[in-house]
C-alpha positions in Angstrom: 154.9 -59.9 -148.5 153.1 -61.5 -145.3 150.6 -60.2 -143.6 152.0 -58.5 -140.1 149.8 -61.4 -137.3 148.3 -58.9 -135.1 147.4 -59.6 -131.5 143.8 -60.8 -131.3 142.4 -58.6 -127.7 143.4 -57.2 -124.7 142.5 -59.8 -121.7 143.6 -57.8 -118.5 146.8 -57.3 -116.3 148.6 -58.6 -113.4 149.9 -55.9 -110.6 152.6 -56.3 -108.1 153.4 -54.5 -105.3 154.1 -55.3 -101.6 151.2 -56.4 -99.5 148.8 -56.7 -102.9 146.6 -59.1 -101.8 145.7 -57.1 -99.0 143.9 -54.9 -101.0 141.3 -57.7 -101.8 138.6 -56.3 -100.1 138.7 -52.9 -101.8 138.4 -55.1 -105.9 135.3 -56.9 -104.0 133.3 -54.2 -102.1 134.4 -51.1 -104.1 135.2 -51.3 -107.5 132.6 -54.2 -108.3 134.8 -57.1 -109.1 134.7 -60.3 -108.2 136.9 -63.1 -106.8 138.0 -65.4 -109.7 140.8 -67.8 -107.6 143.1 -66.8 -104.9 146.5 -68.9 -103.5 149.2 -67.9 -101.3 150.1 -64.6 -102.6 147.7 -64.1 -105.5 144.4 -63.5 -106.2 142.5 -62.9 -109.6 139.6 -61.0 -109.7 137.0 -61.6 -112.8 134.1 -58.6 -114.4 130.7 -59.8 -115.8 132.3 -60.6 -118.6 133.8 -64.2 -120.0 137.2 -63.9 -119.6 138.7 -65.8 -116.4 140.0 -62.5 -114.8 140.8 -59.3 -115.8 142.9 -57.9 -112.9 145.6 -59.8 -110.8 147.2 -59.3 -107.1 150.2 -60.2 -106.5 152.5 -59.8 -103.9 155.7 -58.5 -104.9 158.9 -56.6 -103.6 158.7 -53.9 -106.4 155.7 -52.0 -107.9 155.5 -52.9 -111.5 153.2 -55.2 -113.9 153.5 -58.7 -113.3 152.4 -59.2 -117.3 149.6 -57.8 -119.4 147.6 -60.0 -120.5 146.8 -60.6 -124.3 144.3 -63.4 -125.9 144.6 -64.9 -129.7 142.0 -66.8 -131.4 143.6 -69.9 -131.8 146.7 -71.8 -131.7 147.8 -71.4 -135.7 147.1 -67.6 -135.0 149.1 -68.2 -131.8 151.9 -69.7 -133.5 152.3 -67.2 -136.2 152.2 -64.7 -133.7 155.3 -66.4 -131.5 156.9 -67.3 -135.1 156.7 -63.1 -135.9 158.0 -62.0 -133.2 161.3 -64.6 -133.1 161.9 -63.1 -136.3 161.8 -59.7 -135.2 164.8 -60.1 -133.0 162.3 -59.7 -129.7 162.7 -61.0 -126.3 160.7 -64.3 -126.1 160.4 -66.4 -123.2 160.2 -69.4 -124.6 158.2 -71.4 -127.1 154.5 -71.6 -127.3 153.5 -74.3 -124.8 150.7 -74.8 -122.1 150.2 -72.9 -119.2 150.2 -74.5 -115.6 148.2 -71.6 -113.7 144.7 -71.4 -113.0 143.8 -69.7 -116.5 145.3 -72.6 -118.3 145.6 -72.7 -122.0 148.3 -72.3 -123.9 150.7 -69.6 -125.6 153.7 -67.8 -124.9 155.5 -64.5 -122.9 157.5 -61.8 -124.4 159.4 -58.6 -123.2 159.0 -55.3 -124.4 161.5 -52.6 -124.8 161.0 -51.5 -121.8 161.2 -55.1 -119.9 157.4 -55.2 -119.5 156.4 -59.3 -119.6 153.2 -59.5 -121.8 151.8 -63.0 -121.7 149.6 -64.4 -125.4 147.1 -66.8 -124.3 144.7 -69.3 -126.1 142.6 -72.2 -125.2 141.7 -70.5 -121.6 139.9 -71.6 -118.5 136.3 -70.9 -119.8 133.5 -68.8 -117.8 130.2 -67.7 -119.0 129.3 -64.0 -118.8 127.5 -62.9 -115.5 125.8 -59.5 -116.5 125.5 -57.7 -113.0 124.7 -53.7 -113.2 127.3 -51.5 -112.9 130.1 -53.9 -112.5 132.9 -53.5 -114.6 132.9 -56.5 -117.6 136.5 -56.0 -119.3 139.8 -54.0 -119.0 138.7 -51.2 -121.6 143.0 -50.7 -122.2 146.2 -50.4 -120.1 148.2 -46.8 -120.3 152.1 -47.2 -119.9 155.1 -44.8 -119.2 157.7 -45.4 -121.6 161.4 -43.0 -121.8 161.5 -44.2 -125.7 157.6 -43.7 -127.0 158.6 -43.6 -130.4 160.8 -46.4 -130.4 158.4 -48.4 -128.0 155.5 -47.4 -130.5 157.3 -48.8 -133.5 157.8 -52.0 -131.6 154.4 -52.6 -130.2 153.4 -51.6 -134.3 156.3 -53.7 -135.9 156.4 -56.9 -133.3 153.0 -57.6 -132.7 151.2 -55.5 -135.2 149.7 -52.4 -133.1 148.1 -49.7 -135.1 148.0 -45.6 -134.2 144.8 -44.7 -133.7 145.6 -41.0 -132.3 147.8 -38.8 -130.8 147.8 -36.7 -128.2 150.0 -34.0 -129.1 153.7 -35.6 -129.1 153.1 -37.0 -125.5 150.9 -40.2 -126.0 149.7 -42.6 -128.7 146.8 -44.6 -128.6 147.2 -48.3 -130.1 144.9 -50.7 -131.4 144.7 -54.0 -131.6 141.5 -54.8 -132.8 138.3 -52.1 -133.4 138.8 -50.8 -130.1 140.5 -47.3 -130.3 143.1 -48.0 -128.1 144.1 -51.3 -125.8 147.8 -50.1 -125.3 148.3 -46.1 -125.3 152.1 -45.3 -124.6 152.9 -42.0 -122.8 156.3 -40.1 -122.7 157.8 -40.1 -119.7 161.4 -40.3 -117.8 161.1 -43.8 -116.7 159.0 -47.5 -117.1 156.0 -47.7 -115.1 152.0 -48.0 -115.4 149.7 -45.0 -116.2 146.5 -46.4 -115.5 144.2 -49.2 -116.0 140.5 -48.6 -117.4 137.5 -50.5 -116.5 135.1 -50.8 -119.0 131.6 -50.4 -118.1 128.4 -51.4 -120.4 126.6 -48.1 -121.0 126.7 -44.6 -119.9 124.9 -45.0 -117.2 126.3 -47.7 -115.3 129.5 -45.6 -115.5 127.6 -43.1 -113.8 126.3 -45.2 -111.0 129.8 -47.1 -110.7 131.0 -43.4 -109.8 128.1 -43.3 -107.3 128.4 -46.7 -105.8 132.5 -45.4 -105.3 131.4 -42.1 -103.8 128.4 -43.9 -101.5 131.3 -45.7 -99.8 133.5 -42.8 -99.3 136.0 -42.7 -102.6 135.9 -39.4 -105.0 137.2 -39.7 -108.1 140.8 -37.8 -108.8 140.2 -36.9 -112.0 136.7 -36.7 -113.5 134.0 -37.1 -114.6 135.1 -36.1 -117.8 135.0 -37.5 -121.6 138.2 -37.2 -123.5 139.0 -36.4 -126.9 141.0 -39.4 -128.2 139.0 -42.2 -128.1 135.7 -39.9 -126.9 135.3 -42.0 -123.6 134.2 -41.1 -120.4 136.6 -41.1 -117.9 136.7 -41.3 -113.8 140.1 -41.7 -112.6 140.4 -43.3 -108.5 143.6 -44.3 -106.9 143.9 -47.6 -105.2 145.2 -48.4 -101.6 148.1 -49.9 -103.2 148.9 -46.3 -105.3 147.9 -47.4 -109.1 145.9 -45.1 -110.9 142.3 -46.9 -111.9 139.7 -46.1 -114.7 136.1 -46.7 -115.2 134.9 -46.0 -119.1 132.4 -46.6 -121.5 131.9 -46.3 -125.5 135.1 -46.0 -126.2 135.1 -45.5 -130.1 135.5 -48.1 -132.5 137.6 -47.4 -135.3 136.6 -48.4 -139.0 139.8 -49.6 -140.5 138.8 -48.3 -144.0 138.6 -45.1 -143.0 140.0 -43.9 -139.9 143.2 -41.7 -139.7 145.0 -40.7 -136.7 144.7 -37.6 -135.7 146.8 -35.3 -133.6 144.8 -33.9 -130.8 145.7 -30.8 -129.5 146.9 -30.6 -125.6 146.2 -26.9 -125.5 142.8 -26.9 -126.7 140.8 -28.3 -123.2 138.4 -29.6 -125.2 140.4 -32.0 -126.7 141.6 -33.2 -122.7 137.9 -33.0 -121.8 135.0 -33.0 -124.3 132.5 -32.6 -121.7 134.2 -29.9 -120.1 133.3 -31.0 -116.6 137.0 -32.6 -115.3 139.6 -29.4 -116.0 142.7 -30.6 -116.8 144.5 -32.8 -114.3 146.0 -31.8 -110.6 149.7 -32.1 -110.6 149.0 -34.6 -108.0 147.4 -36.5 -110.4 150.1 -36.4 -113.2 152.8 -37.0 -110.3 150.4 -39.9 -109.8 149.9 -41.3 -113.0 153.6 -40.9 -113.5 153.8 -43.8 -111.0 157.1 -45.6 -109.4 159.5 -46.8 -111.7 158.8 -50.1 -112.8 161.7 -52.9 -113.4 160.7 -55.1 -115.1 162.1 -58.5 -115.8 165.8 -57.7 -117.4 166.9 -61.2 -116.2 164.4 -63.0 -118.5 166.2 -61.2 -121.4 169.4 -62.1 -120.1 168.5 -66.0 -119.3 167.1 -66.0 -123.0 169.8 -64.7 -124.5 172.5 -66.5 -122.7 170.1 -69.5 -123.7 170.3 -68.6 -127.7 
């Protein structure tokens, strides 16, 4: 039997929601990124990292996720990646080819079950790391609200070769790509939409002063400090002027493939929600937060592609 191709790394995420780009200023001065390209209605936004950009404006008439944003090594990996996933019966938007954005390259878009476009890239616009203290350098991973989680699970596992790192109780999975515990974690809910994005942040202590630098300028965080059980990261939890629910982390674990095995952490234990025991448990404005506004999607590239086949 062949090896499943698994997807090589999580690269970031595009956001949409009316009036995006107006929010610019908040990425710049706030939250420590920093202007990668901007055009009419779009603007990417880079860490100290080297990828291109990690986080995307743009403005939209919905709320939603524009894509998320995957990288593979190389184009054979690319290719067996798009040929998998053709022969799982997915949604793909079209063949491998190059990109004509900024970020270049080359790959390919698919939809999930839940209409989500994630976009497989290769061969990117390439940027040298700028270390800079306490500024975020990567998106750590990308929590979604999904009505099916099991189903949605065993597609992210069966399609593009996600593994479960852990569970939290029966109302979230954490899934891996690579030795990062989680780049994708999937939470039950009653409709499509974006839990939060995570920031990831160096060391412990530029997580801390990224908390300060937020504060200093007038923005608490909603949830945290805290350091959850899955994944044992530090979490800080602030809600943008547009209404998404952002992260900053650090150490999140890496998982040793030889011996790791998911675990089911308990929701009713508060030390497995908060190992630090400094955060509580969330507000239920946070959750009603988190919860987000329903997302669309992109049902009319499924339907194009398979009036197409």
């Amino acid at each position: 039997m062949n090896e499943t191709t698994r997807v090589g790394h999580l690269r970031g995420i595009m956001m949409r929601a009316p009036g995006m780009t107006e929010t610019l200023p908040f990425y710049l001065d706030m939250w420590g990124l920093t202007l990668a390209h901007q055009e009419d209605g779009e603007a990417l936004l880079r860490g100290t990292g080297d990828e291109p950009f990690l986080y995307g404006l743009k403005d939209g008439d919905t709320h939603g996720i524009e894509y998320v944003h995957f990288g593979m090594p190389d184009r054979a990996s690319m290719d067996a990646l798009h040929a998998q996933v053709v022969a799982k019966g997915a949604d793909v938007v079209g063949a491998p080819a190059p990109f004509d954005d900024w970020a270049g390259g080359y790959g390919f878009e698919v939809l999930d079950p839940d209409m989500r476009r994630l976009r497989f890239r290769t061969e990117a616009r390439a940027v040298e790391a700028e270390p800079d203290w306490a500024k975020p350098r990567k998106v750590s991973h990308v929590v979604l609200n999904t009505p099916d989680m099991e189903g949605t699970q065993k597609w992210y596992e069966d399609v593009l070769g996600f593994r479960a790192s852990d569970y939290s109780a029966d109302q979230m999975v954490f899934l891996r790509c690579n030795t990062d515990h989680h780049s994708i974690a999937l939470v039950r809910a009653s409709y499509p939409s974006v839990n939060h994005v995570a920031f990831e942040l160096p060391s412990l202590d530029e997580y801390m002063r990224s908390i300060g630098r937020m504060k200093q300028k007038g923005h608490v965080p909603s949830w945290g400090p805290g350091r959850h059980g899955p994944g044992n990261n530090p979490f800080a939890y602030f809600v943008s002027p547009s209404g998404y629910v952002i992260e900053f982390t650090s150490e999140l674990q890496q998982i040793d493939e030889s011996t790791h095995e998911a675990k089911v952490w308990s929701r009713a234990d508060p030390e497995s929600m908060d190992r630090w025991m400094t955060a509580g448990p969330p507000t239920p404005a946070q959750r009603a937060v988190m919860q987000g506004r329903p997302d669309p999607g992109f049902p009319e590239l499924a339907k194009r592609k398979r009036g197409a086949a």
